[in-house]
ZAMARGU-4260 file (C-alpha; in steps of 0.2 Angstrom, whole numbers, plus 5000, padded with zeros to 4 digits):
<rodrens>
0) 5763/5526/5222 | 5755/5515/5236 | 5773/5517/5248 | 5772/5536/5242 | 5752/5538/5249
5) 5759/5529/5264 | 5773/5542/5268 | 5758/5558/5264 | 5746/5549/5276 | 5760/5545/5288
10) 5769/5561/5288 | 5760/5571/5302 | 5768/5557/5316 | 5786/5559/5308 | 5783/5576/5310
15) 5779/5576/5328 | 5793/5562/5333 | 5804/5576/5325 | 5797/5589/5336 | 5795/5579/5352
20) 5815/5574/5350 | 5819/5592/5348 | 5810/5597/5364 | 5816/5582/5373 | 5834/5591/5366
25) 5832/5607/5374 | 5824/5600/5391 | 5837/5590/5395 | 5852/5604/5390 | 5841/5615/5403
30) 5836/5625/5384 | 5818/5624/5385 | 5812/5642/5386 | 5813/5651/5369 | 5816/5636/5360
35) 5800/5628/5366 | 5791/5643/5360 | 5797/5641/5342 | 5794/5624/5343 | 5775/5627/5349
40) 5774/5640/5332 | 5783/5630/5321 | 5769/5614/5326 | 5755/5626/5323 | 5762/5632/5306
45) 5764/5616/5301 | 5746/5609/5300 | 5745/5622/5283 | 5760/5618/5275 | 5757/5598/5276
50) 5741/5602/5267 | 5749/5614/5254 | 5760/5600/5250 | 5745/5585/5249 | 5741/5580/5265
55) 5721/5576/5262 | 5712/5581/5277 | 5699/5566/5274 | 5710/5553/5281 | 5707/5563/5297
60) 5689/5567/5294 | 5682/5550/5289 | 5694/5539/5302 | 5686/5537/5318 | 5702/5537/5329
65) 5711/5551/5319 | 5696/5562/5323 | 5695/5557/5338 | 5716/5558/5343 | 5712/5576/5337
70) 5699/5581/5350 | 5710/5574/5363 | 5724/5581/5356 | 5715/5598/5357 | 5711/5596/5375
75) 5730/5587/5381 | 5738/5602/5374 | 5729/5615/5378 | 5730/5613/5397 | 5747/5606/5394
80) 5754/5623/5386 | 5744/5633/5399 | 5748/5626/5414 | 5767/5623/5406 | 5770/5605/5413
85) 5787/5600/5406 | 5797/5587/5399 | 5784/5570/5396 | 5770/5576/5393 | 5776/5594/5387
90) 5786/5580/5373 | 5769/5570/5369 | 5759/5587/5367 | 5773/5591/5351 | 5771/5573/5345
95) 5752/5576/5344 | 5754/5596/5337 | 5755/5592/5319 | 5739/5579/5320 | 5730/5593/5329
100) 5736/5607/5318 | 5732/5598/5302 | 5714/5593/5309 | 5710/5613/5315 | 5716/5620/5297
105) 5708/5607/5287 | 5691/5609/5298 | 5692/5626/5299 | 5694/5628/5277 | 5679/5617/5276
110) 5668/5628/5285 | 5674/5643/5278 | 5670/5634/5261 | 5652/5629/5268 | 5648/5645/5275
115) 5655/5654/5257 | 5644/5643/5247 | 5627/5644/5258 | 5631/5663/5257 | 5632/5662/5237
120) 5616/5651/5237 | 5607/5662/5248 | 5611/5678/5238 | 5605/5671/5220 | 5587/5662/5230
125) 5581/5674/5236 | 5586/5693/5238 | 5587/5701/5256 | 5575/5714/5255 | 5561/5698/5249
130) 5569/5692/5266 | 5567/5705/5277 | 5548/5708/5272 | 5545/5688/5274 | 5549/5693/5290
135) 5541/5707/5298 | 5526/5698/5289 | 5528/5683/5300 | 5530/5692/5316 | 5514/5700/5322
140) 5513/5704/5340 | 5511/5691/5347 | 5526/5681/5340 | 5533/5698/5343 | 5529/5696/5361
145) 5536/5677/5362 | 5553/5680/5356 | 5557/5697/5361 | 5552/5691/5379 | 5558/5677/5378
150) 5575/5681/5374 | 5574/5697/5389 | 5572/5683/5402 | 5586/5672/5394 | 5598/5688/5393
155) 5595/5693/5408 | 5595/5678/5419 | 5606/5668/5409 | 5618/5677/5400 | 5617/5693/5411
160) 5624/5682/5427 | 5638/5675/5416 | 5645/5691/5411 | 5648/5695/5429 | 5655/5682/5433
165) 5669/5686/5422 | 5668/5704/5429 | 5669/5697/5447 | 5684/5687/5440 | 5695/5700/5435
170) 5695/5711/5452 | 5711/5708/5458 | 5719/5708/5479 | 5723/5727/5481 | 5740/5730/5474
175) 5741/5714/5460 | 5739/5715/5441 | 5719/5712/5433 | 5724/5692/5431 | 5730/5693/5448
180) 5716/5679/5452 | 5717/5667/5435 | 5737/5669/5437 | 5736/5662/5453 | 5725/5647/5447
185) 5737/5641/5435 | 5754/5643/5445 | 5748/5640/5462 | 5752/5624/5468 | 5737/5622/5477
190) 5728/5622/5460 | 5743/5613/5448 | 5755/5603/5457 | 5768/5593/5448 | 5775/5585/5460
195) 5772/5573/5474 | 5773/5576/5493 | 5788/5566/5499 | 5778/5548/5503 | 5764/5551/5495
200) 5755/5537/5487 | 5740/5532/5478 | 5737/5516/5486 | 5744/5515/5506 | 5745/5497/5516
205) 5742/5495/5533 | 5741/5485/5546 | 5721/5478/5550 | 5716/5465/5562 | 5725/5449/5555
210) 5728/5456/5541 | 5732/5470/5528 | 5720/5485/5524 | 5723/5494/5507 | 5717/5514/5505
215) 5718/5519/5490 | 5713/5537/5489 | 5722/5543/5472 | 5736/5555/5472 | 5734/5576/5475
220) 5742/5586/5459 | 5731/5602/5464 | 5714/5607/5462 | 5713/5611/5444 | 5722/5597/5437
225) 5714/5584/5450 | 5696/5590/5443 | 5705/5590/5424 | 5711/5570/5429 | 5694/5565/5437
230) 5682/5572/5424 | 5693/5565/5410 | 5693/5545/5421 | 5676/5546/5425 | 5668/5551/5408
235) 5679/5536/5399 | 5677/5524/5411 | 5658/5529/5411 | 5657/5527/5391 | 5666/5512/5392
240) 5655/5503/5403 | 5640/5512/5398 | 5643/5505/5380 | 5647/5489/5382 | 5633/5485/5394
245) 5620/5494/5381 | 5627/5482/5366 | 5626/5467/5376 | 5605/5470/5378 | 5603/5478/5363
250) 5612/5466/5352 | 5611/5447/5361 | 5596/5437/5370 | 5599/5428/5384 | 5589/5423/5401
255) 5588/5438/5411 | 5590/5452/5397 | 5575/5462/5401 | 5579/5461/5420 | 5598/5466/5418
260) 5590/5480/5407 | 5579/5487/5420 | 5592/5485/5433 | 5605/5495/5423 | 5594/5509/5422
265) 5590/5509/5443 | 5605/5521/5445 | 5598/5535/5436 | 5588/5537/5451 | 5594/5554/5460
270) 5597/5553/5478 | 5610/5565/5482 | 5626/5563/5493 | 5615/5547/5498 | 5621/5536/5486
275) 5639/5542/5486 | 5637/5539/5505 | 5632/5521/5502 | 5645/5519/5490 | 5658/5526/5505
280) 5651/5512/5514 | 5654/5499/5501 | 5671/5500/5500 | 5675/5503/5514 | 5687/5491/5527
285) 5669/5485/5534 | 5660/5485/5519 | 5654/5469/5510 | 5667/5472/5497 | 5680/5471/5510
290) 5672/5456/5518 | 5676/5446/5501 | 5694/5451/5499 | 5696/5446/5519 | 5690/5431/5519
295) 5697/5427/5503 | 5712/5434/5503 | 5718/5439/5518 | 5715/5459/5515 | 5704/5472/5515
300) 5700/5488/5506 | 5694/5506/5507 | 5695/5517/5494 | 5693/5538/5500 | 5699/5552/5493
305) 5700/5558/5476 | 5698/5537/5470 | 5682/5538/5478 | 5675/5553/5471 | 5679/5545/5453
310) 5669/5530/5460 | 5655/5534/5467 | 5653/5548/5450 | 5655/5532/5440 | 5644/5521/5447
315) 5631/5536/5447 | 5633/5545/5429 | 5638/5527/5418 | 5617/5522/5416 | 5616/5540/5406
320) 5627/5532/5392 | 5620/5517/5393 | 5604/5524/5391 | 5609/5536/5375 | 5620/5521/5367
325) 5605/5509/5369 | 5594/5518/5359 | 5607/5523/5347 | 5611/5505/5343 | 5591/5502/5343
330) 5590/5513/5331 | 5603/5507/5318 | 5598/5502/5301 | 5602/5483/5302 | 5604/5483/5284
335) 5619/5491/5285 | 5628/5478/5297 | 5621/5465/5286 | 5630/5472/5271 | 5646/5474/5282
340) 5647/5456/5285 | 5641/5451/5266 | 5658/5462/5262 | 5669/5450/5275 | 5667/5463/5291
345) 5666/5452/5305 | 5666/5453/5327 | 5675/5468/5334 | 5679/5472/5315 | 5662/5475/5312
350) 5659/5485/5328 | 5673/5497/5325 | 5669/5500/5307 | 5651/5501/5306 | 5642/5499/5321
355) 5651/5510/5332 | 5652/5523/5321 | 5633/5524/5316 | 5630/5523/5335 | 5643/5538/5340
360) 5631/5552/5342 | 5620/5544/5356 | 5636/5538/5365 | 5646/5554/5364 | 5628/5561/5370
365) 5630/5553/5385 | 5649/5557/5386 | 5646/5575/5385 | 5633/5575/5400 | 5643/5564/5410
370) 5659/5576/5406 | 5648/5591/5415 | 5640/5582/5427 | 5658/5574/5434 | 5667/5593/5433
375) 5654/5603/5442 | 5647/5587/5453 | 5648/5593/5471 | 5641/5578/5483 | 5653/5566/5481
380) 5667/5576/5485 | 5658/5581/5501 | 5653/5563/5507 | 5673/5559/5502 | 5681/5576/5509
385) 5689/5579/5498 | 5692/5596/5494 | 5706/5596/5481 | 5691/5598/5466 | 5685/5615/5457
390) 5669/5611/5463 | 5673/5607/5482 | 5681/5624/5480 | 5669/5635/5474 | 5657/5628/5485
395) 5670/5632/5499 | 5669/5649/5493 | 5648/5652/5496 | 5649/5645/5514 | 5654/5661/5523
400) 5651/5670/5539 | 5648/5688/5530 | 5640/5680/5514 | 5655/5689/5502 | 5659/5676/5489
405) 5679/5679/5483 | 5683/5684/5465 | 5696/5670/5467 | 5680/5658/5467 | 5673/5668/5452
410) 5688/5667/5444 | 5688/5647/5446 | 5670/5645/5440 | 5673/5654/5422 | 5689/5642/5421
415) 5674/5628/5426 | 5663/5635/5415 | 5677/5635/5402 | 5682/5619/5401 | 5664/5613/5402
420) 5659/5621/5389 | 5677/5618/5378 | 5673/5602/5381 | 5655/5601/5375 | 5659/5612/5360
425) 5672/5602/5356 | 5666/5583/5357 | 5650/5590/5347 | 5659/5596/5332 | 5669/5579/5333
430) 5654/5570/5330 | 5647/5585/5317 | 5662/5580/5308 | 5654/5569/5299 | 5638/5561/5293
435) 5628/5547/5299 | 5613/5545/5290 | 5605/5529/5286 | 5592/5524/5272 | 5581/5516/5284
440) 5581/5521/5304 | 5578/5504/5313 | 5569/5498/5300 | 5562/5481/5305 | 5549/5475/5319
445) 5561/5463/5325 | 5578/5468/5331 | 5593/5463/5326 | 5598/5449/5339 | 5608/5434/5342
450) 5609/5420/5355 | 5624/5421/5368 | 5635/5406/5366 | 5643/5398/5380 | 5658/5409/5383
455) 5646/5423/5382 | 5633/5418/5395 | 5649/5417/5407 | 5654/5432/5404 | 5637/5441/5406
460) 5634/5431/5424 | 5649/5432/5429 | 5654/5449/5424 | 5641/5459/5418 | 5628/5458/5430
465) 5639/5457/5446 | 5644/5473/5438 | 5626/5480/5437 | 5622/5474/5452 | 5635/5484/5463
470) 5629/5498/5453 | 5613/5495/5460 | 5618/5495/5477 | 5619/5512/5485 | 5599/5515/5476
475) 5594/5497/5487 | 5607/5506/5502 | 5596/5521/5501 | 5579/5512/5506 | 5591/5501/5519
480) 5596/5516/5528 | 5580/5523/5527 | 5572/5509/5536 | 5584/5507/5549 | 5587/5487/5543
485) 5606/5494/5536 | 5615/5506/5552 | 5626/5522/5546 | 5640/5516/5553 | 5650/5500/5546
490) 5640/5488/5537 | 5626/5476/5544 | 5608/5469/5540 | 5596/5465/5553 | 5577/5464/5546
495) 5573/5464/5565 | 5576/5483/5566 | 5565/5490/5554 | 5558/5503/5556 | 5547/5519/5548
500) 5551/5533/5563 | 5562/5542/5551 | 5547/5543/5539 | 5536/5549/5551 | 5550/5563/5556
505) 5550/5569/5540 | 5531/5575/5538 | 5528/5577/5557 | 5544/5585/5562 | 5539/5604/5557
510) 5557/5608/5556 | 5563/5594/5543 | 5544/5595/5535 | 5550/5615/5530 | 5564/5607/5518
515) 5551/5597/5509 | 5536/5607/5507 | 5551/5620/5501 | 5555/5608/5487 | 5540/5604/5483
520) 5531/5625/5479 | 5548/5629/5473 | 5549/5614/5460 | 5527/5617/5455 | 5532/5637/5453
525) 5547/5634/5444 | 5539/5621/5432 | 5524/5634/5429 | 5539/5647/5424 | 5548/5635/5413
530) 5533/5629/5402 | 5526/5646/5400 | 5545/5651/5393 | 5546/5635/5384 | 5530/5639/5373
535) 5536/5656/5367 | 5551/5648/5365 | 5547/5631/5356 | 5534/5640/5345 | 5545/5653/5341
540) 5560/5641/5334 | 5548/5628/5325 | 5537/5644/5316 | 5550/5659/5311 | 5559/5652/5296
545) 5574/5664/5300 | 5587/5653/5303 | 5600/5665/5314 | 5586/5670/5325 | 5578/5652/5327
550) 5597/5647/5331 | 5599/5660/5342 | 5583/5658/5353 | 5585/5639/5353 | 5606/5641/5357
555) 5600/5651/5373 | 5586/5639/5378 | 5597/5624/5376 | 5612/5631/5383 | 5609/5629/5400
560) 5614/5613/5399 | 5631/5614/5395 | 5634/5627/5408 | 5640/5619/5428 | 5627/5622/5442
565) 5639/5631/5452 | 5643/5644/5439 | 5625/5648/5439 | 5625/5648/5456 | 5640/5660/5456
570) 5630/5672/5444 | 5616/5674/5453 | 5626/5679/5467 | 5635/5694/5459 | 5619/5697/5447
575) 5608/5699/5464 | 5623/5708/5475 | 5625/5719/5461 | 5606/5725/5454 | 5598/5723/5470
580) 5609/5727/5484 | 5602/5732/5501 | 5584/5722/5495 | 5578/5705/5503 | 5584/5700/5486
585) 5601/5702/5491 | 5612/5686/5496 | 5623/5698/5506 | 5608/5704/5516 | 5609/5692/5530
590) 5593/5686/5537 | 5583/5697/5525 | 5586/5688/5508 | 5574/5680/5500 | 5582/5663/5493
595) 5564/5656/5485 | 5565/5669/5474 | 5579/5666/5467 | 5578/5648/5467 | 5564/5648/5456
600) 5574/5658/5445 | 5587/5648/5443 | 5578/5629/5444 | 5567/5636/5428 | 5583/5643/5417
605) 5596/5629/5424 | 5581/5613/5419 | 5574/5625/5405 | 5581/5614/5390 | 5572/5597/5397
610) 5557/5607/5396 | 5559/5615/5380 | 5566/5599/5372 | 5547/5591/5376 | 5539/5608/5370
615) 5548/5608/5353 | 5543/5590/5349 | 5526/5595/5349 | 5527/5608/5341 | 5535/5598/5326
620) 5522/5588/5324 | 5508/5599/5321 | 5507/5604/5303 | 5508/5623/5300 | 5493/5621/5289
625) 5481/5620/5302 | 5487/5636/5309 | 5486/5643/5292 | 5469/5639/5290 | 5462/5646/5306
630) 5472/5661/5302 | 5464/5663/5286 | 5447/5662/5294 | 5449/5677/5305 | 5457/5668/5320
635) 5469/5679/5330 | 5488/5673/5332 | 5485/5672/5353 | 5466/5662/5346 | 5481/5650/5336
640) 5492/5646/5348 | 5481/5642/5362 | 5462/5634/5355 | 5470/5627/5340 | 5489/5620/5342
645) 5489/5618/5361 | 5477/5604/5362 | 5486/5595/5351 | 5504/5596/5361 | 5494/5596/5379
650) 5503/5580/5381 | 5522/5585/5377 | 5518/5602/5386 | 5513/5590/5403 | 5527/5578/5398
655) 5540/5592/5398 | 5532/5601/5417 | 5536/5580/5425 | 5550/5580/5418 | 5557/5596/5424
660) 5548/5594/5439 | 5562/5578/5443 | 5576/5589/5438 | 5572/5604/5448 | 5565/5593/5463
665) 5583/5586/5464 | 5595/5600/5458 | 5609/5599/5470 | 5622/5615/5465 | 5612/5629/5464
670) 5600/5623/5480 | 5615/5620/5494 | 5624/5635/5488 | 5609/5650/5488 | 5598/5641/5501
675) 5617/5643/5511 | 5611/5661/5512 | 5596/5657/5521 | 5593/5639/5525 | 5575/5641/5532
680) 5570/5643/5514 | 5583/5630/5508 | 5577/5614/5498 | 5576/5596/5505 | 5595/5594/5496
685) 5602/5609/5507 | 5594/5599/5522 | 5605/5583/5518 | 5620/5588/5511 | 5620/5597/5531
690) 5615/5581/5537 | 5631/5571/5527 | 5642/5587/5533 | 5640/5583/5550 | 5626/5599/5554
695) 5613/5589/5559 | 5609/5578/5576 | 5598/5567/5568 | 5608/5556/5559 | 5609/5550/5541
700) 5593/5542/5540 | 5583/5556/5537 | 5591/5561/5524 | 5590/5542/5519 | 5572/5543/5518
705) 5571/5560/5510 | 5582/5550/5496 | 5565/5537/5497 | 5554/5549/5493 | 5564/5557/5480
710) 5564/5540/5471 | 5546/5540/5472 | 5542/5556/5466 | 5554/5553/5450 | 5544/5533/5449
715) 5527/5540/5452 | 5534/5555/5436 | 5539/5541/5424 | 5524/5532/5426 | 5514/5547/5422
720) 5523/5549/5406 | 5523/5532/5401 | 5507/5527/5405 | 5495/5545/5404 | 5503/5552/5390
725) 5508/5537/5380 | 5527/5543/5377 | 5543/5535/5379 | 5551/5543/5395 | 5568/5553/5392
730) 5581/5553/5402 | 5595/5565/5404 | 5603/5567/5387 | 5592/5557/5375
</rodrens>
């Protein structure tokens, strides 16, 4: 019985050896085309029958890498199938096809199961005509007025753009089919390239001073598969070192914890295209980097190009999993470690069994942000020019002379859009696919922590916080260019050339003083906008116990995250081209438009959900019988909302405005591509990405010191948070 449960849980990977040989069959007998097809149908028939006959979905469900092969396995084949990439990888995606079709059935009968037995529940508790009058009793006009408004600004400047940008997608040259633009996309080899350029190489050796100069820049296979490649390097290496840095403070003690801590969170610190600049400038042939490597080897390095890009986005996005992995392993009953151990479970046993499992929801948290923010990022393939990324592309596309963005560039935003959100969807049902609820939640004063041994404290000075520190780096290289002691060329420190002139330039230079004083009314009207949607919104959810419309309101608030800046950017384009053509709100009117306008628009909608997220909380945690009983002694609903429950959240609704104020402050995709359409209402991040591009005299230190006060405004936020109100500041993702 034991060798026969063997062979059922074993039977999907002889399966997909099977069908990967066959393939391999065809391709190499020049076969491939209607073979492959049956093949493909075959695989995704075959995740039913393996269930028919046995196959319990379980082993999938409850096995962390199963699960997890499936995800991937989803992703590797969808873009694989798509964009037809033979032989290999085309062979790998049949071996995985039966693990992937056995997961989709199995998940997909589960949910049909759920959804049928809540829908039986429902129907015997409580009828629908008991539900429809519990209601229209709860919604009086005011909470009328909160979520019918509400969700006309959500539809209208969210969802609204995103249809046309699916419309603007299917307007084909003159003359070509309706998928003219999405067919080009996936068979162009400027967007899929399967092969190399004759002598193309990843790293390239050349001659420098006395000795050898490596530039590794990482190796073109078009625009859609580089971005498909990079997102996918940056968000696993991210996690990785995210992860493990988080476990080694929240699980050992050791001389210096608390400042390895503060340092590993530095890099959260927004300074855009400054820090990818300073990263640039790292590894380059005269960076410090390559002044190790030269005198202790003999050669030097520089890394450009597509490998830089992935670096600098690393260096940049791996503190937002450390910081969602570091809570989450905080926040883990040590009771159940302790009964792990008690039951033999030991080391990296113990990890993979039961703390990283309990742990998975913060750190694919943090993964799934990282995976958006590497896809739709935008300054460090300018710094790195490299314009072989989705993102470089559709950027390309807003910097016109007649301000016409192409539907080619529409039609490579909804495939952005698409695989960001795939991806999110995705890696969240993964995590949803199971449970991970504790008894207790953190349940002790002291944490659970250990002394480093020897080898340990090696590997934590010598590893770690070398690590950390080079993180830190292009933050520090920010406040050195600023003050003139680092120069923007090569790599120098001279104390002796301090200096604040390009402080002073920035408040007494009117022209360079526009971008901040920009920033700053757009950000304070933007946050007004954004609080006032976030209470119709947050009181909406937390009071009306109809759980579709609660869903669909908080769905349409929260989704904003999941959704690439430059896709919003793209949406506004052809929603303001198209409803107010000919007006100064009008992107194609040049010299006319008015960009504020729409900039306001889209900073509240883009950094709603950080706003609403504060909002909500508070709205948790006061009890709905206060609001009861002022209702029942004659108290209007608007007399509710605002004397009674608003002084009690006062200090989430002012956490949630400092906290959207950083993000809109520093939002980088929607700011260079409208305030493109008229820079002399552009933001302070316009100002500098034209500085980094090579459109301003001045040099980088301006934009260096605008990075400075960029820091200070997000330090001088977090103190206010942590200190005024008394909360536990949040960053992206937690």
């Amino acid at each position: 019985m034991g060798l026969l449960m063997r062979l059922r849980r074993n039977s999907i990977w002889v399966v997909g050896i099977a069908l990967a040989i066959i393939y391999e069959f065809f391709y190499i007998f020049s076969l491939e085309g209607i073979p492959s097809l049956i093949l493909l149908l075959l695989g995704i028939l075959l995740g039913p029958i393996i269930l028919r006959l046995g196959y319990d979905y379980r082993w999938i469900k409850f096995s962390s890498t199963l699960s997890f092969l499936s995800i991937f396995s989803f992703i590797y084949n969808f873009f694989v199938f798509l964009l037809n990439i033979p032989s290999i990888p085309k062979a790998f995606g049949f071996f995985l096809l039966p693990l992937l079709s056995t997961s989709a059935t199995g998940y997909l009968y589960e949910k049909l199961s759920n959804l049928r037995e809540a829908r039986r529940v429902r129907a015997k508790a409580v009828p629908f005509s008991r539900r429809l009058r519990s209601l229209l009793y709860q919604l009086d006009p005011v909470m009328w007025l909160f979520i019918l408004l509400s969700a006309f600004i959500l539809v209208t400047f969210l969802v609204t753009p995103i249809l046309l940008v699916l419309v603007g997608a299917f307007q084909p040259p003159a003359g070509l089919p309706w998928y003219a633009n999405f067919q080009r996309i996936f068979s162009s080899r400027d967007y899929v390239r399967l092969e190399l350029v004759p002598g193309e190489q990843a790293i390239t050796a050349v001659p420098h001073g006395n000795g050898v100069l490596y530039i590794i820049k990482g190796v073109n296979y078009g625009i859609l598969l580089n971005s498909l490649l990079n997102s996918l390097v940056v968000t696993i290496s991210a996690t990785v070192l995210g992860m493990i840095v988080a476990f080694i403070i929240a699980r050992y003690s050791f001389p210096g914890k608390e400042l390895l801590r503060l340092l590993s969170m530095i890099p959260l610190f927004v300074t855009p295209f400054v820090n990818s600049y300073v990263v640039k400038i790292l590894f380059s042939e005269y960076g410090p980097v390559s002044m190790i490597t030269s005198k202790l080897f003999g050669w030097s390095i520089r890394i450009d190009g597509l490998a830089g890009v992935a670096l600098a986005q690393i260096i940049s996005f791996y503190p937002i999993v450390f910081m969602n992995a570091y809570s989450a392993f905080l926040n883990i009953d040590p009771s159940t470690e302790e009964q792990g151990e008690n039951l033999g479970a030991k080391g990296f046993y113990l990890f993979r069994t039961v703390t990283f499992p309990l742990a998975l929801p913060g750190i694919v948290a943090g993964a799934i942000i990282v995976y958006i923010f590497s896809i739709e990022d935008v300054g460090a393939p300018l710094i790195f020019q490299e314009w072989n990324l989705m993102s470089a592309q559709i950027f390309k596309g807003f910097i016109t002379q007649t301000g016409i963005v192409s539907p080619e560039s529409a039609a490579l935003g909804f495939v952005m859009l698409f695989i960001a959100v795939m991806g999110f969807l995705v890696i969240r049902n993964y995590v949803g696919m199971r449970s991970y609820a504790m008894i207790n939640r953190g349940g002790r004063l002291v944490s659970r922590q250990r002394p480093l041994g020897k080898l340990g404290l090696l590997a934590v000075y010598l590893l770690v916080f070398p690590f950390v520190l080079l993180t830190v780096f292009p933050q520090i290289g920010v406040f050195l260019l600023a003050f003139n002691i680092m120069p923007p060329r090569g790599f120098s420190l001279s104390l002796s050339s301090f200096s604040l002139d390009y402080f002073e330039k920035l408040f007494l230079d009117p022209g360079i003083f526009n971008y901040i004083r920009n920033t700053l009314i757009y950000a304070t009207l933007s946050v007004v906008t954004a609080v006032l949607l976030a209470i119709m919104v947050g009181y909406s959810v937390s009071r009306v116990k109809v759980k579709w419309l609660s869903n669909l309101l908080d769905t349409l608030a929260t989704i904003p995250l999941a959704i690439p800046g430059l896709v919003i950017a793209l949406g506004y384009y052809f929603f303001f081209t198209r409803f107010f053509a000919k007006t100064p709100l009008d992107p194609a009117s040049i010299g006319a438009f008015q960009a504020w306008v729409v900039l306001v628009i889209a900073y509240s909608i883009r950094k709603l959900p950080y706003v609403v997220r504060s909002v909500f909380a508070g709205f948790q945690q006061v009890h709905e019988g206060l609001e009861e009983a002022a209702l029942n002694l004659g108290a209007t609903r608007s007399r509710v909302i605002f004397g009674v429950v608003l002084p009690f959240i006062i200090s989430y609704v002012f956490s949630g405005a400092v906290l959207g104020f950083i993000y809109m402050a520093t939002e980088v995709s929607t700011s260079i591509t409208i305030g493109n359409f008229n820079p002399s209402q552009a933001p302070m991040t316009y100002y500098m990405m034209n500085v980094y591009k090579g459109g301003s005299p001045i040099g980088v230190q301006i934009a260096a010191a605008m990075g400075v006060l960029l820091i200070l405004i997000q330090l001088v936020a977090i103190l206010i948070v942590v200190r005024v109100f008394k909360q536990r500041y949040a960053f992206i993702g937690i």
